[in-house]
Every structure is written in structure tokens, then in C-alpha cells.
C-alpha positions in Angstrom: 24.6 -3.5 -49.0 27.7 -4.5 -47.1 28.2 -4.3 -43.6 32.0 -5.1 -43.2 33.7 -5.7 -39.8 36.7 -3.3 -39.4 39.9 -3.4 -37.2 39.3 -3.1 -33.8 41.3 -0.6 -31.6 43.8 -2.3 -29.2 43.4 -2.1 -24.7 40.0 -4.7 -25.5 40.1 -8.0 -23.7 40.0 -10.7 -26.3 38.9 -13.6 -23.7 36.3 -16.0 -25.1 32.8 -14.3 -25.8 30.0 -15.7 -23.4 27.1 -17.1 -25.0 23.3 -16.4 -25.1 21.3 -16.4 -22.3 18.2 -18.8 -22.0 15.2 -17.2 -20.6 12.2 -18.8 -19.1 8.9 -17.4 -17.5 8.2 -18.2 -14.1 4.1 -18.2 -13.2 3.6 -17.6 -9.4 0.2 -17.2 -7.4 0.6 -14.2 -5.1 0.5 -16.5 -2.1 3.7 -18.2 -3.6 5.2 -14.4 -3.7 4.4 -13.7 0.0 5.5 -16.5 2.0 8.1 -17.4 -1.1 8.6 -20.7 -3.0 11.2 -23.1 -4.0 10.7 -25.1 -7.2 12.5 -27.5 -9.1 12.6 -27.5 -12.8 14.3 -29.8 -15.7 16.2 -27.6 -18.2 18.0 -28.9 -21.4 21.3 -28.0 -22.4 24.3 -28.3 -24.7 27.8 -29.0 -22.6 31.1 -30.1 -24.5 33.5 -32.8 -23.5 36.9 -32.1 -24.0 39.8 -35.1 -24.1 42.0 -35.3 -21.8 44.7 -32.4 -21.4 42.5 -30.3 -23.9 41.1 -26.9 -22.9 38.5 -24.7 -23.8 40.7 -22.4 -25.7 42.7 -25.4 -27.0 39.8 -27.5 -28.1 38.6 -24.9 -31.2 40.3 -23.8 -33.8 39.2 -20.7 -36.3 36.3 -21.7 -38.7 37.5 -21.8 -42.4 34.4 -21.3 -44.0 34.0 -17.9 -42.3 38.2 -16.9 -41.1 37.2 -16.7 -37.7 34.6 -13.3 -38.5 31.4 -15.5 -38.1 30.0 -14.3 -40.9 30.4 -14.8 -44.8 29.1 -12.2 -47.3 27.0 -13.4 -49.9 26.3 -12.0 -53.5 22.9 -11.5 -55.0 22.1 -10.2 -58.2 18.8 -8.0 -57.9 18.9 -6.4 -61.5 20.8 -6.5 -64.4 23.9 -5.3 -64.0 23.3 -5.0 -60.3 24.8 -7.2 -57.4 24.3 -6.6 -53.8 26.5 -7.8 -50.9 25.0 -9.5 -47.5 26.4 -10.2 -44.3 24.9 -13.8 -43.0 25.7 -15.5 -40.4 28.2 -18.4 -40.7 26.2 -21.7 -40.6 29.2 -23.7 -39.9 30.2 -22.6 -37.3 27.0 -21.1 -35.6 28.1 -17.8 -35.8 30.8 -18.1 -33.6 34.2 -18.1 -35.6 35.4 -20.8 -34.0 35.0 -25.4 -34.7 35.9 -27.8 -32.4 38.7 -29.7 -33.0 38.7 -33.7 -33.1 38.3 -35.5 -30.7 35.8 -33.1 -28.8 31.8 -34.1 -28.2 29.0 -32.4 -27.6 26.4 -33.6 -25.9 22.9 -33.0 -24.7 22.7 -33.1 -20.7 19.5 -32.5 -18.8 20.0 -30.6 -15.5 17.9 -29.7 -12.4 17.9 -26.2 -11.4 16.4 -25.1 -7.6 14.9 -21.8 -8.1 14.0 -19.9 -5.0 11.2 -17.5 -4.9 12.3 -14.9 -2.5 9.6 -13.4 -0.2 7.8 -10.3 -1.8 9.1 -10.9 -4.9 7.3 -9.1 -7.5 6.0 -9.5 -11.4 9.1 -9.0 -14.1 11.7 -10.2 -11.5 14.4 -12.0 -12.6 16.2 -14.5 -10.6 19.5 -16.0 -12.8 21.9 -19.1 -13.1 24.5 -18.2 -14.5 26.6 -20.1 -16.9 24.3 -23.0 -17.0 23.0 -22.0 -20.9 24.5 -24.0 -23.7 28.0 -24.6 -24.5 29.9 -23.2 -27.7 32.8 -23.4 -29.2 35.3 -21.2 -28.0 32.8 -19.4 -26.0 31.7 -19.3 -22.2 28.2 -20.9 -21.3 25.3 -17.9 -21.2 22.7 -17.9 -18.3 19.4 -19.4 -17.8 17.3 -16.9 -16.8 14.0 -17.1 -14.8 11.4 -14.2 -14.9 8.7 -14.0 -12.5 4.6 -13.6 -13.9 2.3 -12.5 -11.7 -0.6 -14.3 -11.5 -4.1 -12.6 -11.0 -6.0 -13.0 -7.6 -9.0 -13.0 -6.5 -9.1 -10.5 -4.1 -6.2 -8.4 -3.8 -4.8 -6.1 -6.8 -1.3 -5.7 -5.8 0.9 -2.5 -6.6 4.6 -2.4 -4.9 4.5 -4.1 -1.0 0.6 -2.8 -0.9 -2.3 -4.6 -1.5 -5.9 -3.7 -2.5 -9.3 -5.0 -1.6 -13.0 -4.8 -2.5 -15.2 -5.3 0.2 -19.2 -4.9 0.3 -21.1 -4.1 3.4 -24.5 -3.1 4.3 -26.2 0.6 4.6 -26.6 -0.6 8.4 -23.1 -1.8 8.4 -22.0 1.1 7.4 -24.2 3.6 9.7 -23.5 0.9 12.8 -20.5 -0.8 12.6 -19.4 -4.1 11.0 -16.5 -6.9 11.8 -15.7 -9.1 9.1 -12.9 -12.1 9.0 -10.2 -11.9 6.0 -8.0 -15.2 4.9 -4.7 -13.7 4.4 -2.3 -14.9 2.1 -0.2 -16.6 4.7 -3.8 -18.6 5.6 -3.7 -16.5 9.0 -7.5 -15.0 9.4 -7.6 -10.8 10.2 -10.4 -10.1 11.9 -11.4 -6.7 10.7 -13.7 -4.1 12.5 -14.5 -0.3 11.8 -14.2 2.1 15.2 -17.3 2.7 17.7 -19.5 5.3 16.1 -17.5 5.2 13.0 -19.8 5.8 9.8 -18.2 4.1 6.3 -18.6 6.5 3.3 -19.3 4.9 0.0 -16.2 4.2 -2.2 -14.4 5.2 1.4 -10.5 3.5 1.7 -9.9 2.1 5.1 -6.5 0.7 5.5 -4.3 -1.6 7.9 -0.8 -1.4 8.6 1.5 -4.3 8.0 -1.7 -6.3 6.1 0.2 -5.9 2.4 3.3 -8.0 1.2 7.0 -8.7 2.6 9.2 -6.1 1.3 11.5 -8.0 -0.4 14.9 -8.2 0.9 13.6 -7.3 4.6 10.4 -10.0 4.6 9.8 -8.6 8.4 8.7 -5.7 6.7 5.3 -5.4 5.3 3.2 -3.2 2.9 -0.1 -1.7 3.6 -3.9 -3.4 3.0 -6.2 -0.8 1.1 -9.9 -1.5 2.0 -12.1 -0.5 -0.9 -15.5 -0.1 0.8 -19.1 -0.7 -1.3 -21.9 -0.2 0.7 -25.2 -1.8 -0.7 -28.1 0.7 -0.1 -31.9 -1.1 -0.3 -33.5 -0.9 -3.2 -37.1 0.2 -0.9 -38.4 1.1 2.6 -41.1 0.5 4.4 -43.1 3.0 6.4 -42.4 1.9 9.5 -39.0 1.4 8.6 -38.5 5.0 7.5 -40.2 6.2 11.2 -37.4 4.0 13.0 -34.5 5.9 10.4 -36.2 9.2 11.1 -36.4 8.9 14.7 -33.0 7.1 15.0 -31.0 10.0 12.7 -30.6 13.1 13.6 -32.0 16.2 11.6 -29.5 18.2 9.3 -29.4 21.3 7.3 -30.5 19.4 4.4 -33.8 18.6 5.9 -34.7 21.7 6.6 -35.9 22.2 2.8 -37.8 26.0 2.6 -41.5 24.7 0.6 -42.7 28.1 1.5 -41.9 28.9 -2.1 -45.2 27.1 -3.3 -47.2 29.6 -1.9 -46.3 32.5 -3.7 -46.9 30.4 -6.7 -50.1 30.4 -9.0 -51.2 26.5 -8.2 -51.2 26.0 -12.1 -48.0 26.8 -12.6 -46.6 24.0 -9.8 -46.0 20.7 -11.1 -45.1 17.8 -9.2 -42.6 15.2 -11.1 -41.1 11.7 -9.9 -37.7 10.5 -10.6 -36.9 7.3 -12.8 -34.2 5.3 -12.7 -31.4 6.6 -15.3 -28.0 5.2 -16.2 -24.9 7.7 -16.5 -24.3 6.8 -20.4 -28.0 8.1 -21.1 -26.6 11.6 -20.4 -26.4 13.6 -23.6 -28.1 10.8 -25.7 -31.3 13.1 -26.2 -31.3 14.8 -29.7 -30.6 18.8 -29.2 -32.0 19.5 -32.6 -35.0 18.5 -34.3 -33.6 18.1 -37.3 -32.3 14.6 -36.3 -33.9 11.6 -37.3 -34.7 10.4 -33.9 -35.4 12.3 -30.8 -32.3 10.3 -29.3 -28.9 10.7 -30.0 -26.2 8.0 -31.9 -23.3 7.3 -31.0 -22.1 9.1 -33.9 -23.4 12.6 -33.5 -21.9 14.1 -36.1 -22.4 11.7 -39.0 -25.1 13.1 -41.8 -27.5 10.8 -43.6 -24.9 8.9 -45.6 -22.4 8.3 -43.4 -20.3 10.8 -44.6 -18.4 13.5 -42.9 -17.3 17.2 -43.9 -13.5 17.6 -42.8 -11.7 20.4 -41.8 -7.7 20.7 -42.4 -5.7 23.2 -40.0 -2.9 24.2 -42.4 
């Protein structure tokens, strides 16, 4: 195959070609992306040293090997009588269609590079230097680029300027009201309390303006806090206990049950049953034939004795 490199049409700027662009990831606690961060870090690069009165476009001359195209085709013979063309890259001049001419050096430098994390900054962000990537011949330097990674936190999920939080209170909590203290990402405390009289619904989302992250480019602006709420029910009650709920709650439709139904019902035909303690993934699990093997389900319901299966093919 041959992949050959036309004429170009004219009106195109024919100014040096910039290089390639260095990119580094940039790990950063959530706290760093709230309040923002600077850090210093050592990068490595290639810079050229021309002689005196030389310039960049002076100092390099077209590469022989290649005539300036960066690239040379080599022949292959696959077969007999077959031969096959490839486009490689030039290795003598890096690809680049230009050498330096005598005279010129190139060195490696080592550079220090202040990179500002920017309040509210987010994961995938990209913050760039430009023109501080290696130097090549008859080409300007790329960029080094710097792209943020989120790291996972321990409380809050984060999504846009908003945060998210988990918290677990009590059934009393919940039915009487609770105040709890949050460390904020800033190390300031919230002091967070539901309303007088307010009840918290299981899995209920309470949330608190201004309590999420600096919307970045206006850091005075803030996000939301989501409040996840959990409420942890007790696992028993005793008797005297259940007097204090039942005199403390009030009475609702749903305890008004109708059991007037059991007496138009033959005694043997009433049978009393207690409830045991089932997970959600047991649903559907009991055989619905008796053909099966076991009286439970598999995971594979539809499997046969050997494993096998009958398919079907929609044409």
C-alpha cells in the first residue's frame, strides 16, 4: 500500500509546524478543588541552542534522507512476485523534514512549572503551558498540558458545583428532630438541624444552599449540599416502650384495620401466620414447577439438565 503526499493547494501558511504537546495528570483531593491549590512540579524537556546570529528557520536545513516529506517509503516483498510500498516515518530526522545545521545543540533542561488549581475546578480540566514541550528542528515548542483527576472522598459524591452526602440518624431523630455538626471542605463546621416538628422520611433529600463547591470562574458562588437521609429503625420493642409510641402518636386511617371479617369466617378456615425476615433477591427464587430438581430456583432458570439450551433464531 502507498500512501503518497500530494501537492498542496496554495493561500496555506507555511510557518514552522508546532510540535507535540506533553500531557500530564494532575491528582487533586476535593478539598484542593474547593479552596484551590498551587503546586510546583519539575518537567523535562528538549530546548535547542542556536549560535550566534542563527535563527530558528536559519538553524535547519531539509533532511536528505527523507527530501523534506518526513517520511521515506519502504519496499517489502510479501509473495512472489509481490512487493508492497510503506510510508514510515523518517528516523533521521524525527519525522520532521527538517536537521539542524552545525553548529546548533540540543540540550536537556529541567524546568519548574507553577500550576494553579483554580477554585471549583473540576475532574478532566485542563490547565496548559504553552510552548514549554520539547524543541524540534524547524518546529515551534508544543505545550505541556496538565489534566485534573478527581480524587474520591469520603463523604461527598460530587456532580457539577453540587455535592452529595450520606447521613444516618435515628427513628427518634427522625420523628423529633436532630442537629448534627459537618466539617466542610474549607475546615469551617455547619451546624445542621431539621425544622421544629419536622419528620425525616427514609431515603428523604434535605438540602442547603451555598453548602456545595465554588463555581469556578465566580468562586463567590456556590453549589448546593444534597443531604441523603438513612434513618436506622430498632431491630425490637419493648412493651412499655410500644405504650409510650402508642400514646405519644397519633391514630391514623391505617390503624383502624376492620378484623370484623373473622367472624363471618368458619374458625377452621382462619389461620394465623408470622412474618420472617426475607431479602429482596429471594423474590422469584422458589421453583414454579415441580418438575425442577429443587424446590428453589437457579440462577439459570432456563438451563435443562446438561447445561444446554434450545435457541430460537428471528429470521
Amino acid at each position: 500500500m502507498f500512501f503518497g503526499g500530494g501537492g498542496r493547494g496554495g493561500g496555506r501558511s507555511r510557518g514552522p509546524r508546532k510540535g507535540e504537546d506533553v500531557v500530564h495528570p494532575l491528582k487533586m483531593s476535593l478539598e484542593n478543588l474547593y479552596n484551590g491549590k498551587t503546586v510546583k512540579l519539575s518537567v523535562n524537556r528538549q530546548r535547542v541552542k542556536y549560535p550566534e546570529g542563527m535563527t530558528m528557520e536559519t538553524a535547519v536545513s531539509s533532511c536528505n534522507t527523507c527530501n523534506g516529506r518526513g517520511v521515506v517509503i519502504k519496499m517489502h516483498q510479501i509473495g512472489p512476485g509481490m512487493i508492497q510500498q510503506v510510508q514510515q516515518k523518517c528516523s533521521a530526522c524525527g519525522a520532521t523534514g527538517k536537521v539542524y545545521k552545525k553548529g546548533v545543540k540540543v540540550v536537556k533542561e529541567q524546568k519548574i512549572l507553577e500550576v494553579y488549581v483554580e477554585k471549583g475546578m473540576k475532574n478532566g480540566q485542563k490547565i496548559t503551558f504553552s510552548g514549554e514541550a520539547d524543541e524540534a528542528p524547524g518546529q515551534l515548542p508544543g505545550d505541556v498540558i496538565f489534566v485534573i483527576q478527581e480524587k474520591e472522598h469520603n463523604t461527598f459524591k460530587r456532580k457539577g458545583a453540587d455535592l452529595l452526602m450520606e447521613k444516618e440518624i435515628s427513628l427518634r431523630q427522625a420523628l423529633t428532630g436532630f442537629e448534627f455538626p459537618l466539617r466542610h471542605l474549607d475546615d469551617k463546621t455547619l451546624v445542621i438541624r431539621s425544622k421544629p416538628g419536622e419528620i425525616i422520611i427514609p431515603n428523604s433529600i434535605k438540602g442547603v444552599t451555598d453548602g456545595g463547591m465554588p463555581v469556578h470562574k465566580r468562586p463567590f458562588e456556590k453549589g448546593r449540599l444534597f443531604i441523603l437521609f438513612k434513618v436506622k429503625f430498632p431491630k425490637s420493642l419493648t412493651k412499655p416502650q410500644m405504650q409510650v409510641i402508642k400514646s405519644a402518636l397519633p391514630d391514623t386511617d391505617l390503624d383502624d384495620i376492620d378484623m370484623s371479617i373473622k367472624d363471618s369466617v368458619k374458625p377452621e378456615d382462619i389461620e394465623e401466620v408470622n412474618m420472617i425476615d426475607l431479602e429482596g433477591s429471594d423474590f422469584g427464587k422458589v421453583a414454579s414447577s415441580a418438575g425442577h430438581g429443587s424446590a428453589y430456583e437457579s440462577d439459570d432458570e432456563d438451563g435443562n439438565a446438561n447445561g444446554q439450551r434450545v435457541q430460537c433464531q428471528q429470521s
